[in-house]
Structures are given as C-alpha cells and as structure tokens.
N, C-alpha and C positions, 0 to 999 in steps of 0.2 A: 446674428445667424444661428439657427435652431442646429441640437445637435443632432448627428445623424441615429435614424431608428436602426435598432437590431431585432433580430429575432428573440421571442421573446423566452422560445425555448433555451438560445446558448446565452442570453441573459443568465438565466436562470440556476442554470447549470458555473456559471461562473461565480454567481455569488452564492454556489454550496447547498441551495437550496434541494437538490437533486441532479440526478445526468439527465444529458437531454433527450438519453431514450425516456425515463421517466417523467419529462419533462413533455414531450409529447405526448405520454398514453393520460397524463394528469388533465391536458388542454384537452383532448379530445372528447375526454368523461367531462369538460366542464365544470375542473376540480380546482378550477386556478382564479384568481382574483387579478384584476389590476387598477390598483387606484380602487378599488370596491366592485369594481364592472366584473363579472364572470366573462372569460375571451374562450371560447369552445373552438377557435379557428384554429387550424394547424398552417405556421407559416407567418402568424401574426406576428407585427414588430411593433414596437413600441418607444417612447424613449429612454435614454439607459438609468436615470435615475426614478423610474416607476417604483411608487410600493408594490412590491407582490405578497402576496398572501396563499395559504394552499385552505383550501374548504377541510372542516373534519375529519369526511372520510379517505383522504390522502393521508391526512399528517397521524393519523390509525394505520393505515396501509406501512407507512415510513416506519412506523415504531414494531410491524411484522419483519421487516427484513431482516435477513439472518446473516451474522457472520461467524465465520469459522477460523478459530485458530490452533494450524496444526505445527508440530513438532518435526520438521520434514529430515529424515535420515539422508547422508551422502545416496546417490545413485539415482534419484528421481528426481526428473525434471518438473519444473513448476506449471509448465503450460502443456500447448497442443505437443504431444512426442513424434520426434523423429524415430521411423522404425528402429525397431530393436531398445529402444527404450520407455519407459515405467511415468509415467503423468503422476502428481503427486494425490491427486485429488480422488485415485483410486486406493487411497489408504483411508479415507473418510467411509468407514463402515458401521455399522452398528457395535460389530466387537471391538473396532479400535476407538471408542468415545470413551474419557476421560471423566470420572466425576457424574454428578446428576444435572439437566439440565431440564425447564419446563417446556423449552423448544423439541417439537420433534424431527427426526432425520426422516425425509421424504424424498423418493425419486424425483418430484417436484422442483425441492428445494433446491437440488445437487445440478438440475438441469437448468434454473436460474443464477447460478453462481459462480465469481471469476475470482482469477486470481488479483492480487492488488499489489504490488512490489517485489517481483521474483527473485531466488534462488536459483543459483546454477547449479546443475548436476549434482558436481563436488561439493557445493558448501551447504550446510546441516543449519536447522533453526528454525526461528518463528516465521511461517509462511501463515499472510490472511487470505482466505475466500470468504466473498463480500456480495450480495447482491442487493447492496446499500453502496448508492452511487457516490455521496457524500464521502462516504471512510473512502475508498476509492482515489475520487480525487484529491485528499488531503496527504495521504500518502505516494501517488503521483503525477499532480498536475505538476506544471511547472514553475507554478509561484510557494511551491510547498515548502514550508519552514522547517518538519515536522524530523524530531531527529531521531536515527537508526543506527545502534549500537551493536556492535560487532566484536567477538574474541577472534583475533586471527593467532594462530601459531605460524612461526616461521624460524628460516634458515637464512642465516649469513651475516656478517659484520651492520652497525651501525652507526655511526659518529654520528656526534650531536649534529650538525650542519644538514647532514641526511635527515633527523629526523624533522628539522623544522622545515625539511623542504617538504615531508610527509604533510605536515600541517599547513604550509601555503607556497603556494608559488608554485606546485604542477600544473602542469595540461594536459587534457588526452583531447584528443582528437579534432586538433586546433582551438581546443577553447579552455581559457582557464576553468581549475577546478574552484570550490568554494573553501574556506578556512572550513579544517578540520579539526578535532581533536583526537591526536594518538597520541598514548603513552605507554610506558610500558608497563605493564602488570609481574612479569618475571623475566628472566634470564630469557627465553625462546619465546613471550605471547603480548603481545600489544593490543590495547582496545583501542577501535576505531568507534569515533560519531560523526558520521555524517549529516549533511541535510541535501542531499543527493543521491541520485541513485544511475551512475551510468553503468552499460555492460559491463561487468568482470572491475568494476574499478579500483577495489580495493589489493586485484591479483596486479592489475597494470600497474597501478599507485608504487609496489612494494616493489616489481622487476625495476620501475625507472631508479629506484635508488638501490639498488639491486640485493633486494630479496627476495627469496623463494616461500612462498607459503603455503606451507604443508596441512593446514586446517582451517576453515574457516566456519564462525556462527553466528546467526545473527540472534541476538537475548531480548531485545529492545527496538517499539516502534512506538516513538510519542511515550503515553504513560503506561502502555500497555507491556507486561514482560511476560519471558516464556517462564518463567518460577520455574515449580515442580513438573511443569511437564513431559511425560516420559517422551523418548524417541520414537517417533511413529505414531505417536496416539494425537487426538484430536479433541478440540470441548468447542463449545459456541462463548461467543462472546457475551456477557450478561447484561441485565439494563444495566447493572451500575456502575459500568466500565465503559473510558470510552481512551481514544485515543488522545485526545490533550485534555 
C-alpha cells in the first residue's frame, strides 16, 4: 500500500525547509524542485519522502531574510498589544540599533517580521523577530529541541525534593512538563533551561512548588546569547550566527 500524499507546501515547511507561506509564494514563482521536476502548482502533493530542492533564486531570497534580536525591558509586550500597552517591536528604531550591521532597517523589513518565542509583559531579555520561517519554527514548533535559558529571581523556601520536582515531574495544564534543568546560582536566583515554552511557565513551575518570582530573563536561545546587549536596544542577527 502507497503512502498517503501530502501537500507539498506543509511538507516542506515540516522538514525546515521554510514556512508554508514561504513555501507557497516559492511554488508559485516555480522556485521549487521535486525529484528534479519544477511543481509551479499551489495545492500540489506529493509523497512524503520526495527530494525537494529550492531553485537559486530562493535559497538567495532565504539568505535575505532578516532577524532581529532585541534586549526587551519589563513593560512591553512581545506581540499584537492589548490597549494601554507598549508592543515590543516599537523599540526597533534606528536610534535603538546596537553595534554596525550590513543589513539595513526598512519600513519593509519591520512590516515582514514576527515575533518567534515571546516574553511576558514582566519578564526582560532576548526576544527574536524573524522573517525567516526556519528560525521560527526551530524555536517553536512543536518537535523543538532547541534550549532557552533563563535567570529567574525569586522569593520563598526551597527543599531539595521541591527542587527536583522543578526539574521533572510537573504538569500544567493536564500535560506533563519536559526535564528541566534548574539550579541554583545564589541565595534568591535559579537558572532555568528549558526546551519548552508554554504560557507564563516558568511563574506557574515556581507557584506549584511555591515560589514567588520576582524577575525573570531570558539570556539564551540555542547558541545564540544576549551578551553585551544593552536593555532596549536591538542588532540583527549576523551570517555567522545561527541558532544551533
């Protein structure tokens, strides 16, 4: 029995290649290969183990996409804002850029570009925008491996049995968490590494074994760290950095 055909665009987008909006506007320019054959249809499927290929001027297109990595202060939220508050993505200005880059900051750019693994309001640190679907999905699809390190400061008692329950054996929201590593760095701050990212998890993680956390940052996504970067300010990611 043959195996069943998929689309070849969530193909596509599953093995990293790019997202499947990218993965559509590639087929329709007749930028895409399969098995050698150029496929210019939108809606094509195929079977799941096809070589696919991207034509030149794609994998040129792919090496333009820009991402941004900014240094995001408590107060601003990562995404679309709820009135009365601050999106973070209006801190990406030309006076808040960081460093020299060959990339330039275009109206363009900024109206192409999402967020990729958010920050809450309260918590400070490396937030990417990415209009590079690949980074995107390796930081949050959901087969993602990719780990993200965290200073929390916090308040309240800890006994060792707590903390290894920090490390395995929670749930939120009926579903177990994955092994973590937390330990402690001083008296009041523990680093977290995750390879997960559900809402607020690191504040729920610490109320179930009952701590209050009073700051939270994220320093680390993959290979990528926030170093020297000031609060608020922003640089683009370089060719010679990538996430793993």
């Amino acid at each position: 029995m043959s195996e069943e055909k998929v689309r070849l665009s969530k193909l596509m987008a599953e093995r990293g290649i790019c997202s499947r909006r990218e993965a559509d506007d590639y087929i329709s320019r007749g930028l895409v290969l399969v098995n050698g054959e150029k496929i210019n249809q939108l809606g094509t499927k195929v079977s799941p183990d096809v070589k696919i290929t991207l034509e030149a001027q794609a994998l040129k297109q792919q090496k333009r996409l820009a991402t941004i990595i900014l240094n995001k202060p408590v107060g601003y939220v990562s995404a679309q804002p709820e009135p009365q508050y601050t999106p973070a993505i209006r801190l990406i200005t030309p006076e808040n850029q960081f460093g020299e880059s060959k990339t330039r900051l275009t109206p363009d750019l900024l109206r192409g570009i999402a967020v990729a693994g958010r920050l809450d309001i309260d918590s400070q640190g490396l937030l990417l925008f990415t209009q590079d679907g690949r980074i995107a999905k390796k930081i949050i699809g959901e087969e993602t491996k990719l780990e993200k390190e965290y200073l929390v400061r916090v308040e309240g008692r800890l006994p060792q049995d707590k903390l290894e329950l920090l490390r395995h054996g929670l749930s939120l929201d009926g579903k177990p968490l994955k092994t973590a590593q937390v330990d402690w760095l001083n008296e009041d701050q523990l680093r977290f590494i995750l390879k997960e990212g559900k809402k607020r998890q690191i504040r729920r993680m610490c109320e179930a074994v009952g701590l209050r956390v009073t700051g939270l940052k994220r320093v680390r996504i993959g290979n990528l760290r926030l170093g020297k970067l000031p609060e608020g300010k922003w640089r683009f990611l370089e060719d010679d950095e990538s996430l793993d």
